[in-house]
C-alpha positions in Angstrom: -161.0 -36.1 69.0 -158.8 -33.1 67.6 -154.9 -32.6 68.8 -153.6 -29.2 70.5 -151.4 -29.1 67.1 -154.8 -29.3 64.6 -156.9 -27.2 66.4 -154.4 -23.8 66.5 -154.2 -25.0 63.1 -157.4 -24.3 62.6 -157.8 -21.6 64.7 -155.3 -19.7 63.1 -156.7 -20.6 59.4 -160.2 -19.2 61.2 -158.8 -16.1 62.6 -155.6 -14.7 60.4 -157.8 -16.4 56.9 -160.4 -13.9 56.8 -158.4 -10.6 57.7 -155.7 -12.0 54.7 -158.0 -12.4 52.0 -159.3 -8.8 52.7 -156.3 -7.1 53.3 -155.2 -8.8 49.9 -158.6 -7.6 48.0 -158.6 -4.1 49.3 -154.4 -3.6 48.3 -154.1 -1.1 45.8 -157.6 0.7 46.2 -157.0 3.2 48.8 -159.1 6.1 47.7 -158.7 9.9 49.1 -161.7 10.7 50.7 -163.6 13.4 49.5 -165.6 16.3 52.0 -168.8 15.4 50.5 -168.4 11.4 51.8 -170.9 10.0 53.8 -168.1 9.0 56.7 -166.3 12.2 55.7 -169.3 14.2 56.1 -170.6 12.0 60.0 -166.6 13.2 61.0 -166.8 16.6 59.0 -163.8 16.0 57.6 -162.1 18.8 55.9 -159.0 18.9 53.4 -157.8 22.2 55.1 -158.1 22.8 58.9 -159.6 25.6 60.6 -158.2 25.1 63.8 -154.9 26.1 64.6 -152.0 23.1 65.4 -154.5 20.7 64.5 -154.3 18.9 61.3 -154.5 15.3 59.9 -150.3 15.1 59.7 -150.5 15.7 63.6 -153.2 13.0 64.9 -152.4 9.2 65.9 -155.0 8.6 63.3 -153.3 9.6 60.5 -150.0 7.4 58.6 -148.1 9.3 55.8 -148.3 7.3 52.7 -146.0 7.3 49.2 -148.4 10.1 47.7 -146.9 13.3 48.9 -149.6 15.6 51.4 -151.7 12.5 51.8 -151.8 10.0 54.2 -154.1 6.8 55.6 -156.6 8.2 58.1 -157.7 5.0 60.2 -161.1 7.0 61.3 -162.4 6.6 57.5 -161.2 3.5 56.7 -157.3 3.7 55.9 -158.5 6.0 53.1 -156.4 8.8 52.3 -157.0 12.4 54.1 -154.9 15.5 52.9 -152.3 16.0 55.5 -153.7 20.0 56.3 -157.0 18.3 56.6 -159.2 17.5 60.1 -161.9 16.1 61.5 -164.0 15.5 65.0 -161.7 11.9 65.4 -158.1 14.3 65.7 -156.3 13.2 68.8 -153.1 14.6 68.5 -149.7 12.7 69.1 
């Protein structure tokens, strides 16, 4: 029979394990998305926006990141979207 102790042990291993070992493989690959992506093109994303006091910098999608006028854009995959950009996922803050 399995203890409380080993199976949150093992539960943890199970749950956290996974999500670890592809947040580790992914680090340092963040790409900025380009209009003609697949994902970019389904959101039609844009690198300048159209529609006034809407923009990537300005949606609860969008976290700035170290390289200046981008950020991560959690609609397309943390990758990162010019901050003048847009795309059908902008909810604004």
């Amino acid at each position: 029979m399995i203890n409380r102790r080993k199976f949150m042990s093992l539960f943890a291993i199970g749950t956290l394990g996974p999500s670890l070992v592809n947040a580790m493989s992914h680090s340092g690959t963040v790409a900025k998305v380009k209009e003609s992506d697949d994902n970019a093109i389904a959101l039609k994303y844009v690198e300048v926006s159209a529609v006034d006091g809407q923009n990537c910098a300005n949606c609860v999608l969008y976290m700035a990141s170290k390289d200046p006028g981008w950020g991560a854009c959690a609609a397309l995959q943390n990758n990162l979207v010019a901050e003048n950009g847009w795309c059908l996922a902008w909810a604004g803050k």
